[in-house]
LOVEX-692889 format. One record per residue (C-alpha): residue in three letters; x, y, z. Coordinates in Angstrom, 3 decimals. Layout:
N
<ALA; <X; Y; Z>>
...
//
This chain:
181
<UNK; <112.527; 134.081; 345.706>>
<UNK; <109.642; 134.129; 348.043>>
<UNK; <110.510; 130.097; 349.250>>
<UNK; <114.368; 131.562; 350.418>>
<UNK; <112.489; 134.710; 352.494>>
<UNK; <110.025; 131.934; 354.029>>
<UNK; <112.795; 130.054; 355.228>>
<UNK; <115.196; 132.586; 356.519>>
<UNK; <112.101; 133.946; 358.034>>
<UNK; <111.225; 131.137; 360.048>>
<UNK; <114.572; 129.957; 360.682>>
<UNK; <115.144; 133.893; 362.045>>
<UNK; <111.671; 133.398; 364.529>>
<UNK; <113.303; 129.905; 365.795>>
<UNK; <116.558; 130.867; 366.852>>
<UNK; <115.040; 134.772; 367.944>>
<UNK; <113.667; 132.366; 370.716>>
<UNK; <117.138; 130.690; 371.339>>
<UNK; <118.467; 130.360; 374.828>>
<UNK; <122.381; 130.593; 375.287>>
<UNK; <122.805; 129.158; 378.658>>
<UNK; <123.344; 125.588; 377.006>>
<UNK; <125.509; 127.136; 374.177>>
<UNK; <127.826; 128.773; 376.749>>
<UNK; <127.905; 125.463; 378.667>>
<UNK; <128.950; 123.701; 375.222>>
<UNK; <131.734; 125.740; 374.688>>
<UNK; <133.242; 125.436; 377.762>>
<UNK; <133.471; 121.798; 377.186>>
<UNK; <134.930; 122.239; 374.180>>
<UNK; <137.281; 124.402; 375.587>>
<UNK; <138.527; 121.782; 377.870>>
<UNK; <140.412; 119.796; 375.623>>
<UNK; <137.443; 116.537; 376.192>>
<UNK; <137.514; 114.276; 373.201>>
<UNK; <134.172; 114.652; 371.301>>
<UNK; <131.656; 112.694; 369.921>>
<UNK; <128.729; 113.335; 367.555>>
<UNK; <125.724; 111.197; 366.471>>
<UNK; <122.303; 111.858; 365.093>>
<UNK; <119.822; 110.223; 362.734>>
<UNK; <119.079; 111.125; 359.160>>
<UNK; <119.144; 114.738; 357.814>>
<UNK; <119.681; 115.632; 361.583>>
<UNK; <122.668; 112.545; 361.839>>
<UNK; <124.550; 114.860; 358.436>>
<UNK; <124.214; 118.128; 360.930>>
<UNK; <125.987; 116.465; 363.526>>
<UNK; <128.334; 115.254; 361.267>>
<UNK; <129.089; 118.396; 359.640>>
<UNK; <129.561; 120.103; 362.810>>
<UNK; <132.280; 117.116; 363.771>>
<UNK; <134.039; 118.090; 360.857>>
<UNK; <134.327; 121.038; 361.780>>
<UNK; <135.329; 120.930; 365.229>>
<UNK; <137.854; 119.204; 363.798>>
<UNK; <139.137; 121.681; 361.400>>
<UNK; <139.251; 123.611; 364.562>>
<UNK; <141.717; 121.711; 366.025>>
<UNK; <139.694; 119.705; 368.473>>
<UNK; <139.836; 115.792; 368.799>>
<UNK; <136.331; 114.490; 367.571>>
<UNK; <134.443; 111.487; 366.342>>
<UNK; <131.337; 110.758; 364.837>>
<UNK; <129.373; 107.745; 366.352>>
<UNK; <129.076; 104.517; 364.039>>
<UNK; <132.230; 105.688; 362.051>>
<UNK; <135.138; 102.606; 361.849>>
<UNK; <137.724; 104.778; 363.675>>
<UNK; <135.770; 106.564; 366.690>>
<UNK; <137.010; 104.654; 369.445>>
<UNK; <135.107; 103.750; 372.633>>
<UNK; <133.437; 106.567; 374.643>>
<UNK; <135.222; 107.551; 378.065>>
<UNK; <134.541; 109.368; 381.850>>
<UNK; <134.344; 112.641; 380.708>>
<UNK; <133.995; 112.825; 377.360>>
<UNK; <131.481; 114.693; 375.654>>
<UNK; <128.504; 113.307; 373.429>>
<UNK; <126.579; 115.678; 371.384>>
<UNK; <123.493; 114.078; 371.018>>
<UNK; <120.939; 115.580; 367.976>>
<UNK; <117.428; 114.562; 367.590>>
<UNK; <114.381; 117.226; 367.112>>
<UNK; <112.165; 114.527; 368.407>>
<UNK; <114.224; 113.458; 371.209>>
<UNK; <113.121; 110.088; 370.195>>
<UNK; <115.513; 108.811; 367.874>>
<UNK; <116.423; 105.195; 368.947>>
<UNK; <120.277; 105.004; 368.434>>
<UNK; <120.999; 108.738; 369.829>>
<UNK; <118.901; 107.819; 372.597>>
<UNK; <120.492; 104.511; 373.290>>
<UNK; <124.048; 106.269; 372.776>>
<UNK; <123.229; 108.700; 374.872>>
<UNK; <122.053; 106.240; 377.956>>
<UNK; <125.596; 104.302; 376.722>>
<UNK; <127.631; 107.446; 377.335>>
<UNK; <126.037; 108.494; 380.379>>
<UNK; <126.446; 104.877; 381.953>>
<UNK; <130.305; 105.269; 381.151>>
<UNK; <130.044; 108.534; 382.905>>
<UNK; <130.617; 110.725; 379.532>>
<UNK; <128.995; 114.075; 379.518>>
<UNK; <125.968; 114.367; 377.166>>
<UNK; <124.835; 117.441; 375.801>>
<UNK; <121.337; 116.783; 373.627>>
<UNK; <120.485; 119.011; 370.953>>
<UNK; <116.508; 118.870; 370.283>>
<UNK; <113.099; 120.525; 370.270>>
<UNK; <111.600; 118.250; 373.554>>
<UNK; <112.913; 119.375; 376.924>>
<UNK; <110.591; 116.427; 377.855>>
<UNK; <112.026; 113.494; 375.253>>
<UNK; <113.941; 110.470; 376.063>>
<UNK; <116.930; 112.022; 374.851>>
<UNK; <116.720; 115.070; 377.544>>
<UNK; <116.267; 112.089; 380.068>>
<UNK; <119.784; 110.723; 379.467>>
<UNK; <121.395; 114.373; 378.916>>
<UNK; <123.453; 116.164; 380.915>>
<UNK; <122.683; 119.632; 379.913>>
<UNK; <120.359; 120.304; 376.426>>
<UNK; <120.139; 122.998; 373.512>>
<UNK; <116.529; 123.037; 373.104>>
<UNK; <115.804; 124.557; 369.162>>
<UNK; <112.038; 125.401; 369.195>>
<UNK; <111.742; 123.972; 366.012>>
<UNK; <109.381; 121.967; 363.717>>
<UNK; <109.906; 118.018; 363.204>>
<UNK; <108.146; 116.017; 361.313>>
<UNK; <105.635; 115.428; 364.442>>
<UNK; <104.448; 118.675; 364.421>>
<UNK; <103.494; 118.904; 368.240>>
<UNK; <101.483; 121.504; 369.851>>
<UNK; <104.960; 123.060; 371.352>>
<UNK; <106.765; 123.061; 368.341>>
<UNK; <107.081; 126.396; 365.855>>
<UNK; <104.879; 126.248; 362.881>>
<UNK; <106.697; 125.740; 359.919>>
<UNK; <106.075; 125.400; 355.915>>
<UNK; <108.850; 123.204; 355.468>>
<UNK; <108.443; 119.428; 355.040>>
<UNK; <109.480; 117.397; 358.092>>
<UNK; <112.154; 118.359; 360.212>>
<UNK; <113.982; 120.941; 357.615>>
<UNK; <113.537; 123.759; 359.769>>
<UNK; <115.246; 122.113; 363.019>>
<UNK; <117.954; 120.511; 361.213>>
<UNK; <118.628; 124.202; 359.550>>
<UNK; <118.383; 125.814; 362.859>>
<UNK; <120.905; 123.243; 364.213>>
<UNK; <123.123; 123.825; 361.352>>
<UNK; <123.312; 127.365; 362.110>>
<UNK; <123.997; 127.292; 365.688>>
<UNK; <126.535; 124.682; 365.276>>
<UNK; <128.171; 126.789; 363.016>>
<UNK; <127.605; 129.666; 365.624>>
<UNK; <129.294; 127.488; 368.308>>
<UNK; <132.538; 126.727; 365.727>>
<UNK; <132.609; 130.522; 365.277>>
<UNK; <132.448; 131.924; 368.447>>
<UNK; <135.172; 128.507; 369.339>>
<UNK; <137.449; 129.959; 366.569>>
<UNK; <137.367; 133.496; 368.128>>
<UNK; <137.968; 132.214; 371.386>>
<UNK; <140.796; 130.418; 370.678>>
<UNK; <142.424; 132.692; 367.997>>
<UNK; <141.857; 129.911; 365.423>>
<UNK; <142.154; 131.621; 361.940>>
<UNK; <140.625; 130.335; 358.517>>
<UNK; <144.324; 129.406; 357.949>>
<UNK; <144.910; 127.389; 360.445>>
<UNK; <141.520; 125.621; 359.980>>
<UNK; <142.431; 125.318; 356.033>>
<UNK; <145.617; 123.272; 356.864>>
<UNK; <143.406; 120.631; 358.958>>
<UNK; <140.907; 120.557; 355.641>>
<UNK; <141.263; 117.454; 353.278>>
<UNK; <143.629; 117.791; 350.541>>
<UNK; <142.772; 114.456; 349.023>>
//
């Protein structure tokens, strides 16, 4: 199907340009046993979700902003902050919350420049199409954002696998954390 190739093609270009330097820095957070926290808008808000729940299948302690049970952000915990914009009012207001409580904020997002990269600590910058469609961002065929959200997807999922490795986590282990309800 030529739509799948178009996608996987530019989803290939976007994260071809990828830098790891804020990836490695990531997982050495989450290698320190810091409670995490996730929180994003929208399509982008169900990316960070999805990459809580599977932190937590890997055994770490996480929580997604706005849920009833995520308790108050700490010194030195972590916020992973997503927003292709950069501009997305409640991750940018969590993320000045977090950094005023002296939490560590990593923003995930296409603007090195946003609001959101103002109040992070250290960014993953995807060089992907929003739904702005700046001069800096990639071109893309996909409506909106669909191309950064599926970029972040991927290197979320990148970050859980290379996590797992690390830290000899198997697909068993991660299966008895799953839901069984």
């Amino acid at each position: 199907m030529k739509e799948c190739r178009l996608i996987l093609d530019e989803v290939q270009a976007v994260l071809g340009r990828l830098r790891p330097d804020g990836i490695d820095r990531l997982l050495a957070l989450l290698e320190s046993g810091r409670t995490l926290f996730t929180i994003g808008e929208g399509r982008s808000g169900l990316m960070a979700k999805s990459f809580a729940m599977r932190l937590f299948h890997l055994g770490l302690r996480v929580y997604v902003v706005g849920e009833t049970i995520a308790p108050a952000i700490r010194e030195n915990d972590v916020l992973i902050a997503v927003s292709g914009s950069g501009t997305s009012a409640a991750v940018v207001t969590a993320a000045a919350k977090a950094r005023e409580t002296q939490a560590v904020v990593i923003g995930v997002t296409t603007d090195a420049a946003s609001p959101l990269a103002c109040h992070a600590d250290d960014l993953i910058v995807i060089e992907a199409a929003t739904r702005y469609r700046k001069d800096t961002e990639a071109a893309s065929a996909q409506p909106l954002g669909s191309l950064f959200d599926q970029c972040a997807h991927i290197v979320f999922d990148a970050v859980c696998l290379r996590y797992a490795e690390s830290r000899q986590v198997t697909n068993r282990d991660a299966f008895l954390r799953h839901t069984n309800l």
